[in-house]
Every structure is written in C-alpha cells, then in structure tokens.
C-alpha positions as a Markdown table, in Angstrom:
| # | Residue | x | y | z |
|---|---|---|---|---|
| 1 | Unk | 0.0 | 0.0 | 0.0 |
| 2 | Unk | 1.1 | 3.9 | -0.2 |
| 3 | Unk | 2.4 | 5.0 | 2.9 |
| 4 | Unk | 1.6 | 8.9 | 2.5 |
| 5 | Unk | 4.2 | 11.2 | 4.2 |
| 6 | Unk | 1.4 | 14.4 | 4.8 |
| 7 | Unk | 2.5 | 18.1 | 4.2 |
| 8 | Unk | 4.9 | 18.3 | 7.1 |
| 9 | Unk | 8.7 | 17.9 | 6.3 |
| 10 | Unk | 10.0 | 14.5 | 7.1 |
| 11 | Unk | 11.9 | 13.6 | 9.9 |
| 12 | Unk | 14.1 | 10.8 | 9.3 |
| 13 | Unk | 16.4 | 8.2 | 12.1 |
| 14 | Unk | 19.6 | 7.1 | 10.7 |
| 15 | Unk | 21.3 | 4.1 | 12.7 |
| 16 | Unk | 24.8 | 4.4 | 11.4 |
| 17 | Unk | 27.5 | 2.6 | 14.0 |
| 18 | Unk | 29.8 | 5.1 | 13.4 |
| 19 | Unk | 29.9 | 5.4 | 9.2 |
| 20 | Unk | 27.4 | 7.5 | 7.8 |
| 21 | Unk | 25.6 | 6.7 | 4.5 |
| 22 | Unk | 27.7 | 8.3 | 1.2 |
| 23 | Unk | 25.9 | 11.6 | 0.0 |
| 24 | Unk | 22.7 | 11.0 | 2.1 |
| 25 | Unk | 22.6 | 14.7 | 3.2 |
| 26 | Unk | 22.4 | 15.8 | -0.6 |
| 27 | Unk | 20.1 | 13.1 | -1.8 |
| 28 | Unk | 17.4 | 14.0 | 1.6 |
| 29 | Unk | 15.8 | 17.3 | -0.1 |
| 30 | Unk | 14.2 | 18.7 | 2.9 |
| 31 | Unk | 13.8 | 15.8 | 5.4 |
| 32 | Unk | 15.5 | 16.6 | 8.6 |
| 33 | Unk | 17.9 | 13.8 | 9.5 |
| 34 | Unk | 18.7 | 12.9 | 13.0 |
| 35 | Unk | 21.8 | 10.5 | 13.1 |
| 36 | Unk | 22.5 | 7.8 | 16.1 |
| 37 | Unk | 25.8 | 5.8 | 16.4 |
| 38 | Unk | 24.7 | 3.8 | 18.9 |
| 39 | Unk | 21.1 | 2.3 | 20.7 |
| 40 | Unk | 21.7 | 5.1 | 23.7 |
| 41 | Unk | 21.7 | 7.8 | 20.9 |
| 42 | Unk | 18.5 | 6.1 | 18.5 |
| 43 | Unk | 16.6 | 6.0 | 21.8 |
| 44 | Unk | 16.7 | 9.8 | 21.4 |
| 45 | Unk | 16.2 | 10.4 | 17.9 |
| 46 | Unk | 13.3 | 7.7 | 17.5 |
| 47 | Unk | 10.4 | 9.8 | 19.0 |
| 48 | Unk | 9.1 | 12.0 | 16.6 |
| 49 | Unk | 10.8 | 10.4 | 13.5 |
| 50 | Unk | 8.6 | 9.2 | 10.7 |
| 51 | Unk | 11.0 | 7.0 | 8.7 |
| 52 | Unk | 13.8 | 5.2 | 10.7 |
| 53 | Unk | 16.7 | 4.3 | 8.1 |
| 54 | Unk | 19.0 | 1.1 | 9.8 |
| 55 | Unk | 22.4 | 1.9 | 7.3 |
| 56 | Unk | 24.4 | -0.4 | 10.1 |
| 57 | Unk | 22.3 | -3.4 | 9.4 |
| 58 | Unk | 24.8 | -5.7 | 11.7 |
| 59 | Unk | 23.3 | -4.0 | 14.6 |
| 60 | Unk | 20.4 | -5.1 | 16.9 |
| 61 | Unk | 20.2 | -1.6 | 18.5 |
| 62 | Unk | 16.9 | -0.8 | 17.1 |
| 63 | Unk | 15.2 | -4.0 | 18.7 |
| 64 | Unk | 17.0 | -3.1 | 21.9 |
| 65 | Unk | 15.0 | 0.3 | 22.1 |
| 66 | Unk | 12.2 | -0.4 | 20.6 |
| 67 | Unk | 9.7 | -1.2 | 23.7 |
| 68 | Unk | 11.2 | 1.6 | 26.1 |
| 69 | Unk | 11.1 | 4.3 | 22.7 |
| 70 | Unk | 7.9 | 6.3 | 21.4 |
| 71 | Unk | 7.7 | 5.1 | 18.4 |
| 72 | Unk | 4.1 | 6.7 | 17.9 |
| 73 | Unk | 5.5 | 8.3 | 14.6 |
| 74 | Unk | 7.2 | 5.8 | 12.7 |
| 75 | Unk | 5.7 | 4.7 | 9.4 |
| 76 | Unk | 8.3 | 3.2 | 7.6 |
| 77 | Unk | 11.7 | 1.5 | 8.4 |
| 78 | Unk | 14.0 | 0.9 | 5.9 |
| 79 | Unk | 17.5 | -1.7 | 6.2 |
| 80 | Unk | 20.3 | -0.7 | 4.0 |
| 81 | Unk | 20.7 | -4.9 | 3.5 |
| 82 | Unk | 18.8 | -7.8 | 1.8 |
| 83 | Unk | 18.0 | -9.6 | 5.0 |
| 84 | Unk | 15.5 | -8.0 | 7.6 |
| 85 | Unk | 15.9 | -10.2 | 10.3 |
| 86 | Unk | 17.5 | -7.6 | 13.0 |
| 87 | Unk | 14.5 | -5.4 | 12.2 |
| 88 | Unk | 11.8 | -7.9 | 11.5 |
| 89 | Unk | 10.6 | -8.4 | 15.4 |
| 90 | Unk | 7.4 | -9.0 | 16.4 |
| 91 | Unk | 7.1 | -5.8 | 17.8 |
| 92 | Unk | 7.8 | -3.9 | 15.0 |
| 93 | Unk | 6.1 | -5.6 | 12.1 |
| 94 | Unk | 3.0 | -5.3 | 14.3 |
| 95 | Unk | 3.4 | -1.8 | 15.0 |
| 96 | Unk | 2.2 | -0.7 | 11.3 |
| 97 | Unk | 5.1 | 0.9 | 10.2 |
| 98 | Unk | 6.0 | -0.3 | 6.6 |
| 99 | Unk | 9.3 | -2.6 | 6.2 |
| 100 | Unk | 11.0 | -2.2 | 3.1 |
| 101 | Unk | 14.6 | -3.6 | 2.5 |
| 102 | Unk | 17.6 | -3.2 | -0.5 |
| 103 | Unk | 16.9 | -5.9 | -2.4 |
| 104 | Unk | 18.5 | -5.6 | -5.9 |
| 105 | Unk | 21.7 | -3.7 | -5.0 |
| 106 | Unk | 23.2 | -7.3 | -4.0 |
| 107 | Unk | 22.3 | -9.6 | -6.8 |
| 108 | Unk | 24.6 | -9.9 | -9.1 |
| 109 | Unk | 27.8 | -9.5 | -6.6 |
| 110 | Unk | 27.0 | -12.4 | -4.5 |
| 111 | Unk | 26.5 | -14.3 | -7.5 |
| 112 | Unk | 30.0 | -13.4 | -8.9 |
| 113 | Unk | 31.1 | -14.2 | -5.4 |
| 114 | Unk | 29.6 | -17.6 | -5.3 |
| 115 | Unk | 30.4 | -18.6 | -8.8 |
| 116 | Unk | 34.0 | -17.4 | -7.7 |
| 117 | Unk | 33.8 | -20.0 | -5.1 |
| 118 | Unk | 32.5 | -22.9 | -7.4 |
| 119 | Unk | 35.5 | -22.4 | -9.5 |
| 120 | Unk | 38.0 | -22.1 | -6.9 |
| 121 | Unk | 37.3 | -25.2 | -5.6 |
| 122 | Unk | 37.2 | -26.9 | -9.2 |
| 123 | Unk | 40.6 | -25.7 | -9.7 |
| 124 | Unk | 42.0 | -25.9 | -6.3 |
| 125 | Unk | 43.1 | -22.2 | -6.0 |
| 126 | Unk | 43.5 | -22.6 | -2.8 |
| 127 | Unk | 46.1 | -25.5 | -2.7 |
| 128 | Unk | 47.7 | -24.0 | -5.5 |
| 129 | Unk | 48.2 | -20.6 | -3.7 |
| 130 | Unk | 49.6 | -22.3 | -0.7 |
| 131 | Unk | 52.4 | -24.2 | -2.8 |
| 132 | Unk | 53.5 | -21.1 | -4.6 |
| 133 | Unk | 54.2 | -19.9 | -1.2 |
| 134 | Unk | 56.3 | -22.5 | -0.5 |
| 135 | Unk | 58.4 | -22.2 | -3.9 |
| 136 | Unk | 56.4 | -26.1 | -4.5 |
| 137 | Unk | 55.8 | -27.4 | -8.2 |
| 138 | Unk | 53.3 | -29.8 | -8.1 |
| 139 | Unk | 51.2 | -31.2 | -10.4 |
| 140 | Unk | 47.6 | -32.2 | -9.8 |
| 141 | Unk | 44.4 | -32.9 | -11.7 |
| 142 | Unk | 41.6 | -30.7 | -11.1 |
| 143 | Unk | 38.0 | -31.0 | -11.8 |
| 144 | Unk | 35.2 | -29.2 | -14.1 |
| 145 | Unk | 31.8 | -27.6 | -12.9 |
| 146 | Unk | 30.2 | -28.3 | -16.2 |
| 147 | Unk | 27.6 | -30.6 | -15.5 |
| 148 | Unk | 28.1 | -30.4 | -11.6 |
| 149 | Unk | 24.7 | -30.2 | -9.7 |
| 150 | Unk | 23.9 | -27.0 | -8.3 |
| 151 | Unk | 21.1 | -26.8 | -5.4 |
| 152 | Unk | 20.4 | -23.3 | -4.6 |
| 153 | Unk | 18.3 | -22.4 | -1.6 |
| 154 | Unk | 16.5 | -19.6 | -1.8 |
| 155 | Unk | 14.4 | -17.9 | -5.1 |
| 156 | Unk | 14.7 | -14.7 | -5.1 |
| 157 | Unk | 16.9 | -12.2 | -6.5 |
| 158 | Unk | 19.9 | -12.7 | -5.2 |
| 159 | Unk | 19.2 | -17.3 | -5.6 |
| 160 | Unk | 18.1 | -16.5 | -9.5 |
| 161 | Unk | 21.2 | -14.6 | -10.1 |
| 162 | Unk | 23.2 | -17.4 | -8.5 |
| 163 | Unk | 21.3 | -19.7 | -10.9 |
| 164 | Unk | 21.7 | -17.9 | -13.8 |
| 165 | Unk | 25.5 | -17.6 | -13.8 |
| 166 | Unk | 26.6 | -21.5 | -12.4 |
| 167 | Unk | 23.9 | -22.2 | -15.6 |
| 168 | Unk | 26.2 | -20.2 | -18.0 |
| 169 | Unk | 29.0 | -22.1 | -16.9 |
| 170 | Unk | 27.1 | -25.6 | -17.4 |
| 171 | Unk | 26.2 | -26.6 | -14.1 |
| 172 | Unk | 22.9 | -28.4 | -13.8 |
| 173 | Unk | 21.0 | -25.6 | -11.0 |
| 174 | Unk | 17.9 | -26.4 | -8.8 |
| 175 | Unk | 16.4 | -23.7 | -7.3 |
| 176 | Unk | 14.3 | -24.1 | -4.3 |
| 177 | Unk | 12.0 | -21.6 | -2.9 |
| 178 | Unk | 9.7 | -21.3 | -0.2 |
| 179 | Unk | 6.8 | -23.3 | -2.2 |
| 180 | Unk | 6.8 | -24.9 | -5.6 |
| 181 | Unk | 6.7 | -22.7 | -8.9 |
| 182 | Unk | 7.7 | -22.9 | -12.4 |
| 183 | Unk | 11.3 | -23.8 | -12.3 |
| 184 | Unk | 11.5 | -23.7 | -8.4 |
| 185 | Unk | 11.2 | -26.6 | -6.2 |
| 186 | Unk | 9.3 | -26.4 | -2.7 |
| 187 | Unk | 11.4 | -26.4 | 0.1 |
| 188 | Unk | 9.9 | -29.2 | 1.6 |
| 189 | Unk | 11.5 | -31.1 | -1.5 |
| 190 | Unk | 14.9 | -29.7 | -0.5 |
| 191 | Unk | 16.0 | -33.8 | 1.4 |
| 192 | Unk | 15.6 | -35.3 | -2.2 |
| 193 | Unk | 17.7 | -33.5 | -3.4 |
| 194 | Unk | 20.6 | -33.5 | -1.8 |
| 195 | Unk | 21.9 | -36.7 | -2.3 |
| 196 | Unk | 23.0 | -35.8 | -5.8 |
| 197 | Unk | 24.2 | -32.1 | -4.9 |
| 198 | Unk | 28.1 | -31.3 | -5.6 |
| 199 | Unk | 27.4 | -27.6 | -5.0 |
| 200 | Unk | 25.1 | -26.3 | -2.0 |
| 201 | Unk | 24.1 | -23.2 | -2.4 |
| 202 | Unk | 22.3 | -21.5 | 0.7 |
| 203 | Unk | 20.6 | -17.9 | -0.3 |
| 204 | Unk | 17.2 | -18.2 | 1.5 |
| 205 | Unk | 16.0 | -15.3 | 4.0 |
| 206 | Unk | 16.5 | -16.0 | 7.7 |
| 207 | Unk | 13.3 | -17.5 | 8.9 |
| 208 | Unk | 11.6 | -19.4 | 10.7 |
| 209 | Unk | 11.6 | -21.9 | 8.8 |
| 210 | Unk | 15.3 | -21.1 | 7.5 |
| 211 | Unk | 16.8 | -21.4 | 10.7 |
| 212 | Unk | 19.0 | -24.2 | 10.9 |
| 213 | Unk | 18.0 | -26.0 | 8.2 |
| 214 | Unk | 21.7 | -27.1 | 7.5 |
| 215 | Unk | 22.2 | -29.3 | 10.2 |
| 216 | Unk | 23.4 | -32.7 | 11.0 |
| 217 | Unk | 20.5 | -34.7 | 9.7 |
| 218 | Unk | 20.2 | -32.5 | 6.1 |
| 219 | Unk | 24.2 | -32.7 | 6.0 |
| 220 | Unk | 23.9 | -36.3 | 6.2 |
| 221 | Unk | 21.7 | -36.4 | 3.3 |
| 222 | Unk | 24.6 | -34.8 | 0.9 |
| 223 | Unk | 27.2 | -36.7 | -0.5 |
| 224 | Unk | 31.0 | -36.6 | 0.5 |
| 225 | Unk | 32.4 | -35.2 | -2.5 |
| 226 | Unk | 29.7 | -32.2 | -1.8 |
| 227 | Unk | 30.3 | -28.2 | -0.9 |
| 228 | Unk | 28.8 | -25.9 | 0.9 |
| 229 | Unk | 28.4 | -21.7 | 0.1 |
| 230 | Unk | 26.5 | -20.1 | 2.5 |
| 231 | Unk | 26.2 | -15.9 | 1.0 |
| 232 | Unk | 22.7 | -16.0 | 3.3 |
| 233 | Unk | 22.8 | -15.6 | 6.7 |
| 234 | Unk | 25.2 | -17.5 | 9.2 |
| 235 | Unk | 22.2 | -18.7 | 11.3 |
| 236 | Unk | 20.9 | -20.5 | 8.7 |
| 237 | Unk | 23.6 | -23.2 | 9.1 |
| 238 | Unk | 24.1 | -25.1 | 12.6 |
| 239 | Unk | 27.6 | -23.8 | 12.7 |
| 240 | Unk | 29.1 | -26.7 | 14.9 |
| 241 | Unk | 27.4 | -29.6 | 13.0 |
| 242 | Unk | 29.2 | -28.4 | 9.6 |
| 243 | Unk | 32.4 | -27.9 | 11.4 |
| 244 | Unk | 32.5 | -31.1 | 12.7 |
| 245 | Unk | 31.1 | -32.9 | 8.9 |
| 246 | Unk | 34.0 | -30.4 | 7.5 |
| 247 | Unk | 36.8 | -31.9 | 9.9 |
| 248 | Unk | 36.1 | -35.4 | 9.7 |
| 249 | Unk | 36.0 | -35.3 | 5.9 |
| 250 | Unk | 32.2 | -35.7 | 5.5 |
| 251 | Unk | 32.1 | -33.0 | 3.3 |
| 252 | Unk | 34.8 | -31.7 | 0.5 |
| 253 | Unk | 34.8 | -28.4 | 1.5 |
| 254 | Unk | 32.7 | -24.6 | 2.2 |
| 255 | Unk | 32.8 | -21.2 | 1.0 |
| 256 | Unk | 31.4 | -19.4 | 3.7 |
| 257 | Unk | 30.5 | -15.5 | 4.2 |
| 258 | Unk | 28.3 | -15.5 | 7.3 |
| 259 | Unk | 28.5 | -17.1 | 10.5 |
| 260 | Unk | 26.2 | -17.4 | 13.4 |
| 261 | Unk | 28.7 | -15.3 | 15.4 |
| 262 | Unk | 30.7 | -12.6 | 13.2 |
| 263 | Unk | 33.6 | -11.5 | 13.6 |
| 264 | Unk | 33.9 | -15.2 | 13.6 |
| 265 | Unk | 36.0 | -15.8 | 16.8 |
| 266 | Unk | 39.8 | -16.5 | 16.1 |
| 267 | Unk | 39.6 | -19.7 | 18.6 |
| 268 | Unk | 36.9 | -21.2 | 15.9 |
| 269 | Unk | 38.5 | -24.3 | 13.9 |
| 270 | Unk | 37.3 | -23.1 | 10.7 |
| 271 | Unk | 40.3 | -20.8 | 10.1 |
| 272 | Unk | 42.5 | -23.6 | 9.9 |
| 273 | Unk | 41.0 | -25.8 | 7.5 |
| 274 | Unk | 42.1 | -25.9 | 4.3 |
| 275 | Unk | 39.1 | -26.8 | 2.5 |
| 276 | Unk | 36.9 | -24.0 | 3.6 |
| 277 | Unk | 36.7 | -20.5 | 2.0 |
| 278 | Unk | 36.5 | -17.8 | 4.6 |
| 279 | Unk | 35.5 | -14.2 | 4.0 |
| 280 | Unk | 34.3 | -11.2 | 6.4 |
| 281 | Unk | 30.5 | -11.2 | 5.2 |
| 282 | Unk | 31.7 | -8.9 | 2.0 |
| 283 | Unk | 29.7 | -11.3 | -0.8 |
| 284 | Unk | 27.8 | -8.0 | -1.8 |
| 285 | Unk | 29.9 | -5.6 | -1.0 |
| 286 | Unk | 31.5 | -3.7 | -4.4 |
| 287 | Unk | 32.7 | -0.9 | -5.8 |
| 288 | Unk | 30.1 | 1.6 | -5.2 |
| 289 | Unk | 27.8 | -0.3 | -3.2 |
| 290 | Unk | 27.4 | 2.2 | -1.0 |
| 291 | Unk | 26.6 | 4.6 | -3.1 |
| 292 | Unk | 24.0 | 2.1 | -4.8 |
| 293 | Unk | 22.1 | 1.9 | -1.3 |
| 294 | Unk | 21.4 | 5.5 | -0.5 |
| 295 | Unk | 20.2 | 5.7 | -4.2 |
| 296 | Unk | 17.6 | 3.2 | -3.3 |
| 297 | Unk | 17.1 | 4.7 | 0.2 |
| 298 | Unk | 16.4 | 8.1 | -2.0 |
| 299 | Unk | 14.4 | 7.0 | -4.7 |
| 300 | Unk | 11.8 | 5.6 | -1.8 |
| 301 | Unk | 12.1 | 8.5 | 0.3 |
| 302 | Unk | 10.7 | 10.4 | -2.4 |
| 303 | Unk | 8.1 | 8.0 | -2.9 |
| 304 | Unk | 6.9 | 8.2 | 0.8 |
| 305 | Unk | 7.0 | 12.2 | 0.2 |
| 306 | Unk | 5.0 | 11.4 | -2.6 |
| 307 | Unk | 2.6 | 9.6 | -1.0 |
| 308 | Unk | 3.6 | 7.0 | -4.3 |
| 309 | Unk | 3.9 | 3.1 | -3.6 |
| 310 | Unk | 7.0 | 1.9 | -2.3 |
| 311 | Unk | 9.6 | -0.1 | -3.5 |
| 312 | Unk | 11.0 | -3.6 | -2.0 |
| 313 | Unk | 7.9 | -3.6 | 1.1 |
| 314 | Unk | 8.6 | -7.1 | 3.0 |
| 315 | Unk | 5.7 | -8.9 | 3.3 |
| 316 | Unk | 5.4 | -8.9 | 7.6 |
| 317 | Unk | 3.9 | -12.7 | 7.3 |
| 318 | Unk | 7.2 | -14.5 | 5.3 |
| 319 | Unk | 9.7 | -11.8 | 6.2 |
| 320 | Unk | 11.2 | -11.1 | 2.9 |
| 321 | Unk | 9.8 | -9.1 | -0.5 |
| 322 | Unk | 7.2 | -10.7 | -2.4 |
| 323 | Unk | 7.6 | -11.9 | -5.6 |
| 324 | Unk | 5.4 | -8.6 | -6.8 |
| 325 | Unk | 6.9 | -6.0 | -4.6 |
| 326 | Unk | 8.6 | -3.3 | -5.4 |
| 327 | Unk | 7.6 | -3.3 | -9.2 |
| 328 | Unk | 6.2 | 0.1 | -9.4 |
C-alpha cells in the first residue's frame, strides 16, 4: 500500500555505528535527519521520527530500544541490506510501520562471489596458492563444474542470479524456494535433493523456517564429495554440526561469508581448515555499493513524500519481499 508522508517535512532516524551513509545529506531534499551511532543515541532520535533508516544493518540496536522508545510516529523503516531479520521483530512488524529492504543492490555480486567460489574449488586455487608460497611445483588434476549439480536455496533475487550464472557455466541448477513454482522446487523437497548435490548453495532469507536448516541430519543427506556456500545468513547453518562434517571429511569443503557469530572468533577451527573459504560477510559488498544503497534509500524517500507506492515492502507474514513488490 502507499504509505503517505502528509505536508509536514519528514523527519528521518539514521542508525549508522559510526559510518554515515555516502551523500545521504544531498540526496534527503528537505527531510531533517537525526543520526544515532549507537542504541543510547537512536533511543533519542526515535520519538518523533517518521522514517527510521538502519544503514548499520549488523546492529540489533533498534530491537533493543524499541519497547522503552515512542515510536508513535514511525511509518516506515528501511534496512540498508537484503536480510530483515535484525529489524523484523514482532514488535515492529505489528506496529504498522512499513518494512521495506535493498533488495536488488546485492544480486549480481554475490552471485559473482559464489560462482568465484564454485570455481576455486574446481581448480584448487587454494592449494595452489599455498604451494607457490612455498616455492612447491606440483602437479595435480583438477576438476570441471560443467555438468556439476547445483542446489540453490532460496528464489529470489539474489538465488536466481546465483542460478543464472553457475547455468552459463554448465552446471545443472535447482532452485528451491519457499513453495513450488515454475522452475523452483518447494522447500519441503529440498532432502531429495541432496543426495546428488556437488554444490550447495544457501541464499534463503533468515526465517523461521530457514533457521538451521543445514544441520546434521540435512548434511547427512549430501554426499561426501559435496560443498557448501553459504552468502545468506550464518544462522541458517548449525555452525558446529558443519564444522565437525568439514573436519572429519564428510564433506569436501565450504565457502562461507556468514557465520552465526561474526567477527567469527579467532579460537573457531574453521580458520585452519584448508578446504573452507572464509571471508568477512563482504559477498555484496562492491565498488560503489554504497553509493548504490542510498540511491535506493532516496528513490523511496521520495516516494513516501510522494505519497507513491514503495519499493521492495517485506511482506510482515514471510519476512522477505514478495515476488510482486517493489515493481512500481
């Protein structure tokens, strides 16, 4: 629905942690921005804002504040990210304020980035960059990903770009969404298909239903020579049970860019492996992609001044964009 911003200049929150958005001051017209580092300092600029912007989407402060903050005024929240799941609380998604996230800046980079990974591990890169430290010629064999098997999790953007590009290369993709469409396969169809997955590909929202779903029992289900690339959240995975499947050799390796606790603590095993693919939850994060977000952030702030429909509303019952949203 149109979320109508009246005649009254907006008044806009900006949860930052210390880095504020690229050019947001230029790109905000009118609106009156209040900034907050921190949860102590977004207790005090909440009351009285109508749009609260979360540009440090790592950070829980806004759940933290919410109950003990007026809120009264709030009628849209935005998250500089895909995921919603630090802002998508009960509380809030009952309050009436409209959700909206960034989906589309992300797409293609986390694809690159997983494709990246594919290949890396069909060509042992990593191996290869650890001899030439050494000064070691060695000779090996590596493998193809044409006609690999591909099982992406997760059909939205950000999974269909994944899909498209291991497709271009010749991998075989499945794509698996929340419920059964043309070319997607229900997620309740996700165990049959993992016993003939080389590449696992998790890019689902963090749900309810999400949570955990890589776990002992679904690991068990995938076969040894199988990989894991997880550009969705960490939480999505039970962190300990692929750890242990990774050490003992149950699986050939992971590519992994979220973890249920980031930084990821320097005491965790994962470091040391050297089968797995570590990187700082930076999948998306290009050139420009900064710059990319407060665009978005703009284009719907002049929407809501507009009174105009918004783009990229999460639908409050799934917790993630519909299918629909935010063509307008």
């Amino acid at each position: 629905m149109p979320v109508s911003a009246g005649q009254d200049p907006i008044t806009v929150a900006v949860l930052h942690g210390g880095e504020t958005p690229p050019g947001l001051e230029r790109h905000a017209g009118d609106a009156r921005l209040r900034f907050a580092a921190d949860a102590g300092e977004l207790a005090a600029v909440l009351p009285g804002s109508d749009v609260l912007l979360t540009w440090d989407f790592t950070s829980d402060a806004v759940k933290d504040v919410w109950e003990a903050t007026d809120t009264a005024a709030l009628r849209w929240v935005h998250t500089a990210s895909a995921g919603v799941d630090r802002v998508a609380f009960p509380a809030l998604l009952a309050s009436g304020a409209t959700l909206t996230n960034s989906r589309g800046v992300f797409d293609r980079p986390i694809a690159e980035f997983v494709l990246g990974a594919v290949i890396a591990f069909a060509k042992d890169t990593a191996r290869s960059l650890a001899l030439q430290r050494e000064r070691t010629w060695r000779h090996r064999e590596t493998e193809t990903v044409a006609g690999k098997v591909a099982t992406v999790v997760g059909s939205g953007p950000i999974g269909r770009a994944v899909a498209d590009l291991l497709g271009a290369v010749g991998m075989r993709v499945r794509l698996v969404g929340r419920r059964a469409a043309d070319g997607v396969h229900a997620f309740d169809e996700l165990p049959g298909l993992l016993p003939d997955t080389d590449h696992l590909v998790l890019a689902a929202p963090l749900t309810d239903a999400t949570r955990g779903m890589l776990h002992a029992g679904t690991i068990a289900l995938l076969p040894e020579r199988a990989r894991v690339v997880n550009v969705g959240r960490g939480a999505l995975v039970v962190q300990d049970d692929l750890t242990d499947a990774l050490a003992t050799g149950r699986l050939a390796g992971a590519a992994l860019d979220v973890f249920e606790v980031e930084p990821l603590p320097a005491t965790s095993p994962l470091w040391a492996m050297e089968h797995v693919l570590l990187s700082p939850h930076m999948s998306g994060d290009v050139v420009g992609w900064k710059d990319m977000l407060v665009e978005l952030f703009a284009d719907n702030l002049a929407r809501f001044r507009d009174g105009r429909e918004l783009r990229n509303v999460v639908d409050p019952e799934r917790g993630y964009v519909s299918s629909s949203a935010g063509k307008v």
